[in-house]
N, C-alpha and C positions, 0 to 999 in steps of 0.2 A: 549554292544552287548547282545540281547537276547538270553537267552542258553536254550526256549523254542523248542522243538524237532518241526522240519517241517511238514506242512500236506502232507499228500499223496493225490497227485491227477490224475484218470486215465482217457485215453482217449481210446476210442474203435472204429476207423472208419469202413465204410461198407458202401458198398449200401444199405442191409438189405431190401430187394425185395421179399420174404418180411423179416422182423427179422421172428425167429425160437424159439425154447425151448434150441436148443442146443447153439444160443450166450447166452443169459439168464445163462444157466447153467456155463460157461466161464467164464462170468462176476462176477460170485457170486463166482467160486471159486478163482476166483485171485484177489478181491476185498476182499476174507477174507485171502490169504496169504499174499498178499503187505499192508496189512492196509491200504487200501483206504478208505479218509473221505468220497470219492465223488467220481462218476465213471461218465463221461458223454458218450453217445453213440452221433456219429456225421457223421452221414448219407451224404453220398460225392455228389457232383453235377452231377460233371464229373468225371469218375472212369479212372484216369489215363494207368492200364492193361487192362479194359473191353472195349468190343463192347457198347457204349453208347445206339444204338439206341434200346437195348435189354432192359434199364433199364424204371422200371416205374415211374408214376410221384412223385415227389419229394414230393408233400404236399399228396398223399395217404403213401408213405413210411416212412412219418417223422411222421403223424397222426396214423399208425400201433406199431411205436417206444413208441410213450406215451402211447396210450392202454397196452403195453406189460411191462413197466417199473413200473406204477401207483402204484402199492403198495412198492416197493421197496425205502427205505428212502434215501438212498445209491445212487442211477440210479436218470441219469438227462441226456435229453435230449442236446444240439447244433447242431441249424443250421447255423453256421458259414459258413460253406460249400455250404450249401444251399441257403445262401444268397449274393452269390461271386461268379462270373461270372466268367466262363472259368475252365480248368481243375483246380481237388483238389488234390494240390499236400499236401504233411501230414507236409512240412518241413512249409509252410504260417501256418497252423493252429496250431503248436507250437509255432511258433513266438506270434501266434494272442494271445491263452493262456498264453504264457509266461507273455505278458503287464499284463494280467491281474492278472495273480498268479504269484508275483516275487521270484525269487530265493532265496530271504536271508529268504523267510516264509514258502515257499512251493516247494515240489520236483514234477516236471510232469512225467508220468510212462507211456509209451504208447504201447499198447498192439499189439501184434505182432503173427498171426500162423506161428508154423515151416515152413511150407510151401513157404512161402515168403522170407524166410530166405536167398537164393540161389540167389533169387535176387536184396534183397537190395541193391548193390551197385551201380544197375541200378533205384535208386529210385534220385530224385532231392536232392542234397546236402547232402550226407549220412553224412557224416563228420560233417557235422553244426548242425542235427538231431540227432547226437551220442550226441553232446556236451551240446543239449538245454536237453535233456529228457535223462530218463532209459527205457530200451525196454524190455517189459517183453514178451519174448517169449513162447506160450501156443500150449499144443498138440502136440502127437507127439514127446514120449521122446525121439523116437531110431534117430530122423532125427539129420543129420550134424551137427554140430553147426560151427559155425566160429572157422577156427584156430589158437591155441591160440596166436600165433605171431600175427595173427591180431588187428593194433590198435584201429581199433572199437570193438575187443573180451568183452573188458572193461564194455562196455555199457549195455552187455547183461544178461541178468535175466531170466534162464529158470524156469517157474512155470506148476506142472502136474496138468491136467485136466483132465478128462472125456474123450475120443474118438466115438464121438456119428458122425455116419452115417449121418448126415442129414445136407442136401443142401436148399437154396434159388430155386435152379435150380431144386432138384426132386420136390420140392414143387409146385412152377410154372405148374410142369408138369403135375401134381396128377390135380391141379385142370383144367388143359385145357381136360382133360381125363374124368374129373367128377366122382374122386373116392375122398376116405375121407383125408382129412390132420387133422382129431383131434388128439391131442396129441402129433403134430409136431410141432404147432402154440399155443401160448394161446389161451381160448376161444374166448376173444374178439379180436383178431386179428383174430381167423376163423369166425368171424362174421363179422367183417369190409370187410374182401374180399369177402364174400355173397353179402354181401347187396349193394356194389357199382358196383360189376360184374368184380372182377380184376383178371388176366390172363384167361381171356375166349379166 
């Protein structure tokens, strides 16, 4: 048996409609407290909580994702999601990961806002998703956490970040408004939604 220490490997879902400065900033700090070799961001099809028909297309949002990661050695994109039909529930895309980074070499770490926290148990097979992965829950240190009798408490890995104001949704909005998003967006993602005319 190898007594080689495991990679860390993290996953970030989202619509990301578009990604922001503030996942960016997320990703970087909990990609340097978990030791993650690898962080992938995995842009969902079908947003199992969202109104889908609010989401944009799928190859402008996955093409906003690699602009916005590009220098980052760490960030890598999958469109597992994106290329699998019907809702994206997070429990298939750990499985699908898992095949690929096995357990006796690598640990999967799947990044979680406080937010969502309340209602995991209404996510597809909490319990198989506790078991396959660690959840590193971000932002938001005063919110709930699970109580500790809870058996999924276990799984859970609060990591502090940054609490930065900034939405997919005010962004959307700024630009159907025609006021500025720089400084929300990377450059080249505020220039990808110029140049294709997205959320006008």
């Amino acid at each position: 048996m190898s007594n080689k220490p495991k990679i860390n490997i993290g996953l970030f879902g989202g619509t990301f409609d578009p990604i922001h400065i503030a996942h960016l900033i997320i990703a970087e700090f909990v990609c340097e407290a978990a030791r993650l070799e690898r962080l992938f961001f995995i842009p969902a099809r079908i947003h199992p909580f969202k109104n889908n028909r609010q989401i944009g297309d799928s190859r402008h949002r996955a093409a906003m994702v690699r602009l916005a990661i590009r220098n980052n050695p760490h960030f890598a994109i999958s469109e597992a999601e994106l290329d699998k039909e019907g809702v994206s529930y997070t429990i298939d895309t750990v499985k699908l990961f898992r095949g690929e980074f096995p357990p006796e070499s690598h640990e999967l770490l799947f990044l979680m806002g406080a937010d969502n926290l309340a209602k995991f148990r209404e996510w597809k097979q909490p319990e198989e998703l506790a078991r396959l992965c660690r959840i590193l829950v971000f932002g938001r240190p005063h919110a709930n956490p699970l109580a500790p009798e809870d058996p999924l408490s276990a799984a859970f890995q609060y990591v502090e970040t940054p609490l930065l104001e900034i939405s997919s949704t005010g962004i959307r909005e700024r630009v159907q408004q025609g006021r500025s998003i720089r400084y929300l967006v990377p450059a080249p993602v505020e220039a990808y939604i110029h140049k294709h005319s997205l959320y006008r």
